[in-house]
N, C-alpha and C positions, 0 to 999 in steps of 0.2 A: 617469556613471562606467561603464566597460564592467566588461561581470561577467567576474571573474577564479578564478570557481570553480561547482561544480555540485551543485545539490540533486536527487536525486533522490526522488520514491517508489519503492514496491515492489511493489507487486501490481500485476499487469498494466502495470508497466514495465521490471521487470525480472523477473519470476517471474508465470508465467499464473495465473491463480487465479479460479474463479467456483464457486458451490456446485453449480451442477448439474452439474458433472462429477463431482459423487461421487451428487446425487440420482436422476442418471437410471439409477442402478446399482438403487437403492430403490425406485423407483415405474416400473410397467412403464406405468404412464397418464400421457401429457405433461401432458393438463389437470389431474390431479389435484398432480402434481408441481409448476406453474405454480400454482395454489392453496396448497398448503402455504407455497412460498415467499415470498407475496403476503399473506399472513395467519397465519403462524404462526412460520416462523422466519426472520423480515422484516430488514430488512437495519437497521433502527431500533434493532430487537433485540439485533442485529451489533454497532452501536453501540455498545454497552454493552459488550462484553468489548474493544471500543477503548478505553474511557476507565479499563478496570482489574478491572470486574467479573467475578470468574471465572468460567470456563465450568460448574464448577458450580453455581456457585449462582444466575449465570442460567439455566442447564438447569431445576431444582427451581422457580422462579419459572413457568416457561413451561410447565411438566409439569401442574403444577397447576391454571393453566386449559385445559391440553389433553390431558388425560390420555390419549387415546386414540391420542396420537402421540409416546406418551412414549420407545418404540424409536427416531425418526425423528430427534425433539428430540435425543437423547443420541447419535446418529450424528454431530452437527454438531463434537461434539468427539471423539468416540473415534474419529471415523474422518476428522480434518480432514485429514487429509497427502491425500488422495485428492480434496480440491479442486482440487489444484495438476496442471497438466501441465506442467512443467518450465520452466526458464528460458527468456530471448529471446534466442536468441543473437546477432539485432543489437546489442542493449544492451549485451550483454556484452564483442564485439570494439569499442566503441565504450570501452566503461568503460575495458577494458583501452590501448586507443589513448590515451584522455587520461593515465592514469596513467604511462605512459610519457613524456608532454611534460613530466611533472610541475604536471599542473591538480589541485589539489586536489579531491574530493568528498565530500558528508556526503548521508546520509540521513533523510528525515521522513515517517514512514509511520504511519498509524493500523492498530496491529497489536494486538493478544493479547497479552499480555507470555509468556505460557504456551506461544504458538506461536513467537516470534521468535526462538529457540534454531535449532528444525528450517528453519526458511526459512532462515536463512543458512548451514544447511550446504547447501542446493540450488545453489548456483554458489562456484566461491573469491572472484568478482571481491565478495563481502561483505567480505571482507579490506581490499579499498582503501579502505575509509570511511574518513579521518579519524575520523569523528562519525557518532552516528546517534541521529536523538531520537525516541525509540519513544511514542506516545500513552498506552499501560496506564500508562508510568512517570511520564509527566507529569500526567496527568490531563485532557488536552485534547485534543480531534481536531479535524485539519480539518474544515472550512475555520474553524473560531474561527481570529482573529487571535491569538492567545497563543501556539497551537502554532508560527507562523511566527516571532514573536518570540524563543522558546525558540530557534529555529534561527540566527536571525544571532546571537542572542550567545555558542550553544555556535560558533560557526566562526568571530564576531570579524570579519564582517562585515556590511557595508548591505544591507540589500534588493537594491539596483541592481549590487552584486556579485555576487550569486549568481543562476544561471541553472536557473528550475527548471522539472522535469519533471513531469508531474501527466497521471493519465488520464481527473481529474473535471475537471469542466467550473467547478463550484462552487469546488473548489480553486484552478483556473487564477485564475477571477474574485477569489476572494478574497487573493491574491498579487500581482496585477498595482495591482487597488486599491493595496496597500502599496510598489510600485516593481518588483518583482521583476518583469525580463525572465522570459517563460517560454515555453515549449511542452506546449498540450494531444497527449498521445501518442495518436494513433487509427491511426498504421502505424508498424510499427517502421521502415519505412525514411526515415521523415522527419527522426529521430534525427542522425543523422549530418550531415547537410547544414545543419539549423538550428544545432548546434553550429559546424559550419564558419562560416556566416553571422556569430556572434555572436564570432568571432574566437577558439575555445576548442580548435578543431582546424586 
């Protein structure tokens, strides 16, 4: 069955987003910055305010066995908008182009529940979601298979209907296992032309 609609992620497919764009503001040492992030506030860690956990009181978790990075720790949340360097504006003339043929889109993003207010005000094209199944609220992040489940039954489609976007590699993998035509994103400009290919533009 050709896919009649489009799932996308959110960071780094449609909104840039990596922590050292706010760490390298903190640490004037790259090795030392490259360490912190490697062992302290790890992207495992990260995990955790994916599946729901708030940013404080994993903060106070983490403060605790590191106290000594307890300004740095508590940056991760008081100064999160400063990860982001703004939308993709391929993505975005791309989103907007399908919305127009009238292709449906939802989104499935292992987000913050706390953050997900402020990222979708970074672009309008968060408007055209149909749907968007945020991980805090379900309790599951990519790549588990449940998060993907959640997603065809909030859009009421097969796997093999919806065409998805993902910039992790694990994601991709654990998607295509399930049917899902997809696209690993590593240029935005490859956007555009696999959508064409898969008959969506």
């Amino acid at each position: 069955m050709a896919p009649t609609a489009v799932l996308f992620d959110v960071g780094n497919v449609i909104v840039r987003w990596d922590p050292r764009t706010l760490y390298a503001k903190i640490f004037s040492d790259a090795e030392e910055r490259e360490r912190f992030l490697a062992e302290v506030c790890t992207m495992d860690w990260h995990a955790e305010h994916d599946r729901g956990v708030p940013f404080r009181v994993n903060a106070d978790r983490l403060v605790a066995r590191h106290p000594a990075y307890e300004a740095e720790i508590r940056a991760w949340r008081d100064r999160w908008d400063e990860m982001f360097s703004g939308p993709i504006s391929e993505t975005e003339s791309v989103m907007r182009d399908l919305h127009a043929r009238g292709v449906p889109m939802f989104a499935l993003t292992n987000m913050p529940l706390e953050a997900w207010p402020g990222v979708q005000a970074m672009s309008p094209v968060f408007g055209l979601f149909q749907d968007a199944v945020v991980s805090a609220v379900e309790g599951v992040i990519k790549p588990e298979r449940r998060a993907f489940e959640i997603a065809c039954e909030r859009a009421g489609r097969a796997p093999s209907e919806l065409f998805f976007v993902d910039d992790n590699a694990a994601n991709i993998a654990a998607a295509e296992a399930m049917g899902f035509p997809c696209l690993l994103f590593r240029d935005p400009a490859e956007l555009r032309p696999a959508l064409e290919r898969a008959g969506l533009l």
